[in-house]
N, C-alpha and C positions, 0 to 999 in steps of 0.2 A: 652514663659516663660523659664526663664535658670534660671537651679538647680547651684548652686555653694555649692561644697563642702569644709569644714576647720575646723581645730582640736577645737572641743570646749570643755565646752558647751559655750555658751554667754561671752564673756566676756576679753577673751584669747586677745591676740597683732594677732593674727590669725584670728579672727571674723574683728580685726577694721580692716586689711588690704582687709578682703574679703568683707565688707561695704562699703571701697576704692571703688573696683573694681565691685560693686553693682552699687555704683553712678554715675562711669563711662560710663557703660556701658546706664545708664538710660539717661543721659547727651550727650553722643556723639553718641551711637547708638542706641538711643529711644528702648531699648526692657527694659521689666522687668525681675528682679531676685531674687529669694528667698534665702535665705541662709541655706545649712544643718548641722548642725554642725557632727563630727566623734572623736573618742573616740581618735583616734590616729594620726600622717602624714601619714603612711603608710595606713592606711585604707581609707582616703581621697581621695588618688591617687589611690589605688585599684577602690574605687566606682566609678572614671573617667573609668578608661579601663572596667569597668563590665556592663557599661553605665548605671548605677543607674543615674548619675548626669553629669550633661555639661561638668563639671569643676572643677579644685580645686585649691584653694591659697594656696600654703604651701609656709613656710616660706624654704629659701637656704643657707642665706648667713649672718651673724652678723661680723658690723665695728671691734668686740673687739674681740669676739670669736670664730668666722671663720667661717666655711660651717657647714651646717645642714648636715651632713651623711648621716640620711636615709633618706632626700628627692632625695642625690643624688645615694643612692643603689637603691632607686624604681624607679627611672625615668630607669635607665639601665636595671633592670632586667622585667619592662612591656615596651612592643612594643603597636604602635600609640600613645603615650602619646605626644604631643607636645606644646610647651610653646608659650602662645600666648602675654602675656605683663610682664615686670617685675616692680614692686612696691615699691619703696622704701619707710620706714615706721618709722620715728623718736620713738624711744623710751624711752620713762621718767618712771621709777620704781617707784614704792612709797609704803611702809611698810605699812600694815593695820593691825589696832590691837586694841583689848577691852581694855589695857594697858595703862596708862593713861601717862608714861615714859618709855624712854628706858631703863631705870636700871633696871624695873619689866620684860622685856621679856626673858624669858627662852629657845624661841624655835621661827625657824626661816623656813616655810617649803616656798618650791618653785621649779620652772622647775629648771634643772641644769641650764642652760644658763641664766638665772636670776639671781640665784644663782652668779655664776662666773662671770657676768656684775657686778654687788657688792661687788664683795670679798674684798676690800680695806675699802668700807666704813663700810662691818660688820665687819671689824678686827677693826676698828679704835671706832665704836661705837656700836656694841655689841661685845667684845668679852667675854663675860657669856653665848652665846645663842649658841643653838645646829642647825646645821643647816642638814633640812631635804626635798631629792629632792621628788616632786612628778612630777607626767604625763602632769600636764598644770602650769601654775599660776593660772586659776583660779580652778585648781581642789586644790589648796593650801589653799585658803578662807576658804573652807570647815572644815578645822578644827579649825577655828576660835570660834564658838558658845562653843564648851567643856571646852578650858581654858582661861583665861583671860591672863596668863602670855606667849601665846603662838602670831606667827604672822606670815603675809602672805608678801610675796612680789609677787606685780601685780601691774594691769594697775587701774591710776581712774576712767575709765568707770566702773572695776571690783565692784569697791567700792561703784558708784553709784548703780549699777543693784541690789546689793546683801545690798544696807544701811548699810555702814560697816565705822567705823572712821577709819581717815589717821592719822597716827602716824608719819610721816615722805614722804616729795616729793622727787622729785628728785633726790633719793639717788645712782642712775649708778656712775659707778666711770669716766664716760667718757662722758659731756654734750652731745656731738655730737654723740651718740649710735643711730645707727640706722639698720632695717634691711633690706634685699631685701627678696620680697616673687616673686615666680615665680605663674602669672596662667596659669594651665596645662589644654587642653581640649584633644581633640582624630580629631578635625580638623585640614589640612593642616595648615604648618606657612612657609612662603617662602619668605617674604618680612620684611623688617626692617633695623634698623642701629647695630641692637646684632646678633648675631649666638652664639648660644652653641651646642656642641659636645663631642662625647666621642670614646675614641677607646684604642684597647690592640695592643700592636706590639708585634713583632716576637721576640723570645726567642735568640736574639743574641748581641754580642757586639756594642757599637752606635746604635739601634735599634730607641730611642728614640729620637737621631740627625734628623734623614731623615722625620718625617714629623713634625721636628719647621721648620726646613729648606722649605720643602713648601709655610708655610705663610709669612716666612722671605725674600725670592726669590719675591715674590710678592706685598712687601711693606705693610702687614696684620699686623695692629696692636692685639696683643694677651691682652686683660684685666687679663688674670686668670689660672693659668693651677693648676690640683690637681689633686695625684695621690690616689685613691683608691685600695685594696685587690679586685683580683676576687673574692676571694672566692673558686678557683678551686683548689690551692695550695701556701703555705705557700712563700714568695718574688716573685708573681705574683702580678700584679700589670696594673690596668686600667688608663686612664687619660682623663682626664675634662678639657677642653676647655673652653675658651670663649672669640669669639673674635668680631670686630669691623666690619662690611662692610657687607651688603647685595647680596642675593643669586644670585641679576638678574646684580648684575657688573661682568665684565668680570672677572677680575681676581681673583673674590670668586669662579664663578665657577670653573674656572682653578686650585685651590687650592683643591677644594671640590671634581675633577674627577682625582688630580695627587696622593688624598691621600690613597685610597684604597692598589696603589702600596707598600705601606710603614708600611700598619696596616693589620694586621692579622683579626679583629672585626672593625668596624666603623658604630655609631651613633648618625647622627643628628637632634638636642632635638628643632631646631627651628628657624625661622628668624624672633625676635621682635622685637618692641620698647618699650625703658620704661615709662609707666605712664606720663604725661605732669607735670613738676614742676609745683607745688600746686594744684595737683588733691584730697588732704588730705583736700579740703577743702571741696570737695562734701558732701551733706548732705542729707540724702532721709530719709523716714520712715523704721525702722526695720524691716525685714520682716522674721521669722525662722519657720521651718516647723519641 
């Protein structure tokens, strides 16, 4: 039995990606999985390293909005966490609301990144409405039942679960939104066509030339680099990785034992694949604990 852990409660673009990776796992490698949902990302990926749970889907990366930050400050700051598939997850927003028009909504609560996937369409068709983040989409629902002039943006599974009317689909400002969730476990990942990494260089001039140059030297195609704050001091500065080639060809390893030389810190988050195109189609029983 494998615990997966993902920010809930029920409902979230985080539960359907960890249902993804439910199915998958039921489909390709016959074991079952229960899903738990956690109040936050961060506490999801805690309960990975605390070994409460197998696993956890967090969402990393939005087409519009960019990297999820504190998926990528916890992956850095817990050790064994490694990424074992990444997920890619179309997302369609859709406004729910007791409101019978959009001229009656006053009040507009949702994730920030929801939020900000819509910001064109609420400027263009509410702009009366106050707009208010909360911790999920679907902790946003929740204030649905108090006012009627009030509304949620989330997913329509949300709306199903909770019997809630759509006041509006599809309202992303970008059909094509979609997200990448990584799943993290605390097992080896050393094989795949992805590697992501992380590392701090040394406090000097060009510091951050010498290890592109590495995978450049080597013919390494790079998908993503981003630099994050240590934390340790104020224009200190970590970086994100992520690039194309598996662990057991030669010249990843070559890349993977020259870069040490070059980085002060160096950590690597994993050798996957991602999910087989149309794996969104899996479909199993729910299953939450």
């Amino acid at each position: 039995m494998v615990a997966i852990a993902y920010l809930g409660p029920p409902g979230t673009y985080a539960e359907i990606a960890a249902l993804t990776y439910q199915s998958w796992l039921a489909d390709v490698r016959h074991c079952t999985a229960i899903l738990k949902p956690y109040p936050s990302i961060a506490q999801s990926l805690q309960a990975v390293a605390d070994s409460k749970v197998d696993c956890a889907v967090v969402p990393v990366e939005n087409s519009t909005e960019g990297s999820v930050t504190v998926t990528l400050d916890m992956l850095w700051q817990l050790d064994r966490l490694q990424i074992q598939h990444a997920i890619v997850l179309p997302i369609a927003h859709a406004l729910l609301s007791y409101s019978t028009s959009l001229s009656d909504v006053r009040v507009v609560y949702s994730h920030p990144q929801a939020l900000a996937q819509c910001q064109h369409w609420l400027e263009i068709s509410l702009p009366q409405a106050r707009l208010i983040p909360t911790a999920s989409t679907i902790e946003a629902v929740s204030h649905l039942r108090d006012d009627s002039s009030s509304s949620a943006i989330s997913s329509v599974r949300a709306a199903e679960l909770h019997e809630l009317p759509i006041l509006a689909r599809g309202i992303n400002d970008y059909p094509d939104n979609c997200t990448r969730f990584w799943a993290v476990s605390r097992a080896p990942s050393r094989t795949g066509r992805l590697l992501s990494l992380a590392f701090i260089t040394p406090d000097r001039p060009g510091s951050l030339v010498a290890p592109l140059a590495v995978f450049a030297e080597r013919g390494l195609n790079l998908t993503r680099i981003e630099s994050r704050p240590t934390k340790r001091s104020l224009g200190e500065y970590l970086f994100f990785v992520d690039l194309e080639g598996d662990m057991q060809d030669t010249s990843v390893r070559a890349a993977l034992n020259a870069l040490p030389v070059h980085t002060e810190v160096l950590k690597i988050f994993g050798n996957y694949d991602l999910l087989p195109t149309g794996s969104t189609r899996y479909t199993c029983s729910i299953q939450t604990c």
